[in-house]
C-alpha positions as CSV (number, residue, x, y, z in Angstrom):
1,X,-17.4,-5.4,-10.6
2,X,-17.3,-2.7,-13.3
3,X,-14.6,-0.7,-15.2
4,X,-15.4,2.1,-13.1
5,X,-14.2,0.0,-10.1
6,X,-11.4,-1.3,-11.4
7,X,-10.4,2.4,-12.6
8,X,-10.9,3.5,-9.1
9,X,-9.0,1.0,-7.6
10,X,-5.5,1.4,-10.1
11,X,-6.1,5.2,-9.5
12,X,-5.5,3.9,-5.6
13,X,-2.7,2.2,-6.6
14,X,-0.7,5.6,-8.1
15,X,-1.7,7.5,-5.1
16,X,-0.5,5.3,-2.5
17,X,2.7,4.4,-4.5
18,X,2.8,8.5,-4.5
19,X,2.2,8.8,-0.6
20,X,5.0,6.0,0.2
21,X,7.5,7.7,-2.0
22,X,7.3,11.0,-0.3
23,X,7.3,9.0,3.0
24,X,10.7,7.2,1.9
25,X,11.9,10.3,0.7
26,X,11.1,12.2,3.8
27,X,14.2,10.1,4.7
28,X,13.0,9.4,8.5
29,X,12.3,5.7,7.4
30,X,9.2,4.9,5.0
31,X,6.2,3.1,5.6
32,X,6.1,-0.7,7.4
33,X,4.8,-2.3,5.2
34,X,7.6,-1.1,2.7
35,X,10.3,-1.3,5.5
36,X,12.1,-4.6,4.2
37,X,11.7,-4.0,0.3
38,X,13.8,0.0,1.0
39,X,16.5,-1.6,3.5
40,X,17.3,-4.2,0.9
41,X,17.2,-1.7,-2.2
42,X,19.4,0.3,0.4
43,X,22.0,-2.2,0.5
44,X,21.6,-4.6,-2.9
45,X,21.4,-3.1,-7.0
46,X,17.3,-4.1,-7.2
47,X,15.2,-1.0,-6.8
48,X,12.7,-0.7,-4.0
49,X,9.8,-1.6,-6.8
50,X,11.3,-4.8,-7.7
51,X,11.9,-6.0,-4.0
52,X,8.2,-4.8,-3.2
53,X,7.1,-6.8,-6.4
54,X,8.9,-10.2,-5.0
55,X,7.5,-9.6,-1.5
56,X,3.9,-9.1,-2.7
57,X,4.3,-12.1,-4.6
58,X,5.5,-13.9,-1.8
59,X,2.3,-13.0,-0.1
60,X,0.4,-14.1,-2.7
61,X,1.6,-17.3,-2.8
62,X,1.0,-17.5,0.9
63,X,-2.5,-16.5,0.6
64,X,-3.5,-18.9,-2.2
65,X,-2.0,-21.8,0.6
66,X,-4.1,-20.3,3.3
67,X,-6.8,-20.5,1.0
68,X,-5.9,-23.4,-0.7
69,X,-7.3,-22.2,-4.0
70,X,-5.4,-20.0,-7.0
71,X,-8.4,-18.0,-8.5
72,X,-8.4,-15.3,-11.4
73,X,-8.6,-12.2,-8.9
74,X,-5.4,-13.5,-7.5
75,X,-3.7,-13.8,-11.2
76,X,-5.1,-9.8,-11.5
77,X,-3.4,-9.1,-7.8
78,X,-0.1,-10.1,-10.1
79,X,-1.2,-7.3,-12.5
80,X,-2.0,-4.8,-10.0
81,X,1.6,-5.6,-7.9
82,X,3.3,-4.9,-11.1
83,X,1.7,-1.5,-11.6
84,X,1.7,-0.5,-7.3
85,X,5.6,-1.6,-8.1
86,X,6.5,0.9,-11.3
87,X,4.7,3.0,-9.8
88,X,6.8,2.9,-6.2
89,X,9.9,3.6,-8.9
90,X,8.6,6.3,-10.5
91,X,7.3,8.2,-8.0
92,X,10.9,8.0,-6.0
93,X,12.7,8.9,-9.2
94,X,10.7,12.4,-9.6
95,X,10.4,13.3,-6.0
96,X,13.8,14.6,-5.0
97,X,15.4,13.2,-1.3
98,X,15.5,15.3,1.4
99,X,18.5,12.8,3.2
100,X,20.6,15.8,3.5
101,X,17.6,18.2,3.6
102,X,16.4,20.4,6.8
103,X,14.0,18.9,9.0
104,X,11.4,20.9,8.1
105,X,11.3,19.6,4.6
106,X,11.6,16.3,5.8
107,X,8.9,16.9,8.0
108,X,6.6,19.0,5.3
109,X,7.0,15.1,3.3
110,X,6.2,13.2,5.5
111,X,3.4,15.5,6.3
112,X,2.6,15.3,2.5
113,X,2.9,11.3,2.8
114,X,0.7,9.9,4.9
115,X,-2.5,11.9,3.6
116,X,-1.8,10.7,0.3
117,X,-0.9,7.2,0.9
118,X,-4.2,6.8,3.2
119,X,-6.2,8.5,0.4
120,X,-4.7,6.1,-2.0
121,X,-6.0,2.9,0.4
122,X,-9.2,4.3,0.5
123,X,-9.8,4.6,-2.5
124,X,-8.7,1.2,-3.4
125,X,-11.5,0.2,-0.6
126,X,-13.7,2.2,-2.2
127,X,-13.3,0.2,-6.1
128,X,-14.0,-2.9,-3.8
129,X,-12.7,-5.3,-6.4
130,X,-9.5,-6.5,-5.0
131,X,-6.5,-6.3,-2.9
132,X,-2.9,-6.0,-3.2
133,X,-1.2,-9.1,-1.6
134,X,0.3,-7.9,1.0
135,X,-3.5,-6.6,2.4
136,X,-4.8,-10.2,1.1
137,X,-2.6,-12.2,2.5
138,X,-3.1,-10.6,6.1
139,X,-6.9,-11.2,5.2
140,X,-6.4,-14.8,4.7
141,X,-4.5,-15.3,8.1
142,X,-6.5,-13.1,10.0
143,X,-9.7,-15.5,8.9
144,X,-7.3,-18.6,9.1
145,X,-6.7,-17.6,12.3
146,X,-10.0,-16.3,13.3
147,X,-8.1,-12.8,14.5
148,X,-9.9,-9.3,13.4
149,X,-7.8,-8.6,10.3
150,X,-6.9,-4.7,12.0
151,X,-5.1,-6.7,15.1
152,X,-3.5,-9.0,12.3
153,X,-2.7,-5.9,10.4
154,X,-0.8,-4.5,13.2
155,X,1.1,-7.8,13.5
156,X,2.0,-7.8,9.9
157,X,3.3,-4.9,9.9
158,X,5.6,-4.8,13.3
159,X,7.0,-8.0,12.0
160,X,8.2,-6.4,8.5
161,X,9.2,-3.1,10.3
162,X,11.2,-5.8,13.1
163,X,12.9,-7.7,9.7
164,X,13.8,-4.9,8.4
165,X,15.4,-3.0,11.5
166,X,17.4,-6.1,12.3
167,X,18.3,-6.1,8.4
168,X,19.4,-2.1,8.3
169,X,21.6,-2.8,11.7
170,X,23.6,-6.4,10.7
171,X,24.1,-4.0,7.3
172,X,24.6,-0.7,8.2
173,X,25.1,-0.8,12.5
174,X,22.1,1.8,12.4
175,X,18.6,1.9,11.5
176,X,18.9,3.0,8.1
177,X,15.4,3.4,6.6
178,X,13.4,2.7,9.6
179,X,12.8,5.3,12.0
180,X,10.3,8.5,13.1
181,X,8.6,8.7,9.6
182,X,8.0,4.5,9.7
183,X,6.4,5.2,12.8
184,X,4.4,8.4,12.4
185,X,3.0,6.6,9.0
186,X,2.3,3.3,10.9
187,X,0.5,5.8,14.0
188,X,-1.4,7.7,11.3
189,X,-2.6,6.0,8.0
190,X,-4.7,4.3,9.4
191,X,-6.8,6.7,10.9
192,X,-6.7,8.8,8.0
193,X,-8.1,6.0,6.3
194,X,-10.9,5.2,8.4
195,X,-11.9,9.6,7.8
196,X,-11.5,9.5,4.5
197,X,-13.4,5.8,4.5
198,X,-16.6,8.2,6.7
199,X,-16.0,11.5,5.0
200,X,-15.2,10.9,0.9
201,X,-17.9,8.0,0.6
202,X,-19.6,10.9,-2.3
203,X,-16.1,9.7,-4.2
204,X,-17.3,6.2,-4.6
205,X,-20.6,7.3,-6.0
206,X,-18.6,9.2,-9.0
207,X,-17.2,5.4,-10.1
208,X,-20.7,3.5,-9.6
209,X,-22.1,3.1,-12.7
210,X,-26.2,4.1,-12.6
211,X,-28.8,0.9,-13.6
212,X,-29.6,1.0,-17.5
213,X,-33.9,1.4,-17.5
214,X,-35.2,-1.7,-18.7
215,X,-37.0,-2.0,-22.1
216,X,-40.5,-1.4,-20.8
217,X,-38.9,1.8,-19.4
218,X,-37.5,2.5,-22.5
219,X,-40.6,2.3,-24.8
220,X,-42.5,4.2,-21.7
């Protein structure tokens, strides 16, 4: 667990923040896993940021019961959260909406999006420190209940992507912010992830830090 790690893992943090922005902004309905936390910002003041903060740390609390234990790298999953979260607001406040744009543009972002967000998630694997909640908690279940966390993954996210659907159309009598894009993204990250995980493993070398030489290599 070095500095290096931990830089590479907040420098995952702004490019998958990045990546779900221009998804979102794509306006063909952002990513699952920030399906429920967009419909609500959609139809209440709170930003899309804050709701994704109070999710995560609902997730968090359910992982520290599924693992009946509150430790330190949870209390810096808090930290992380509130940076993945500001950074979720930023990105969406510089990267103009394409809502009324042509389909090509939306298309071109949401071409832009997924790339980005699954290079962002890699490298976050790649700093191997720890996770955002919302990855934790489906890692505590999935052990909980001895499922392969990819298969839980997939649960976790249909079930968000289902709450928020049935949110948008009690709200809005359409699917506001769930559609193609929340799809395509949920279809596609993660097998960018797993190439990038193969293909960019010389990225994770950059961040290791090399062994110091001991003193009798020293005075040699």
């Amino acid at each position: 667990m070095t500095v290096k790690r931990y830089l590479m893992f907040l420098l995952g943090v702004l490019v998958c923040a990045t990546g779900i922005a221009f998804i979102t902004r794509a306006a063909l309905g952002t990513s699952p896993i920030s399906s429920t936390p967009f419909v609500l910002s959609l139809i209440t003041p709170p930003s899309m940021g804050v709701y994704t903060f109070l999710f995560n740390m609902l997730f968090l609390v359910g992982e520290a019961v599924l693992l009946k234990r509150f430790t330190w790298k949870q209390v810096l999953q808090i930290a992380a959260t509130f940076i993945f979260s500001l950074c979720i607001d930023g990105a969406l406040a510089l990267i103009p909406t394409q809502l009324h744009g042509p389909l090509p543009m939306k298309l071109l972002y949401l071409a832009i999006g997924c790339p980005v967000m699954a290079l962002g998630i890699s490298l976050e694997i790649f700093g191997g420190v720890i996770m955002l909640p919302g990855e934790g908690f489906v890692k505590a279940l999935a052990e909980k209940l001895r499922v392969e966390f990819g298969n839980m993954k997939v649960i976790f996210d249909s079930s968000l992507t289902a709450i928020a659907a049935v949110i948008a159309l009690l709200a809005f009598g359409r699917l506001n912010g769930v559609g193609f894009g929340t799809l395509v993204s949920a279809l596609l990250v993660g097998q960018i992830v797993k190439f990038y995980t193969r293909r960019l493993g010389f990225i994770k070398k950059v961040f290791e830090e090399k062994p110091r030489p001991s003193s009798g290599e020293l005075r040699a």
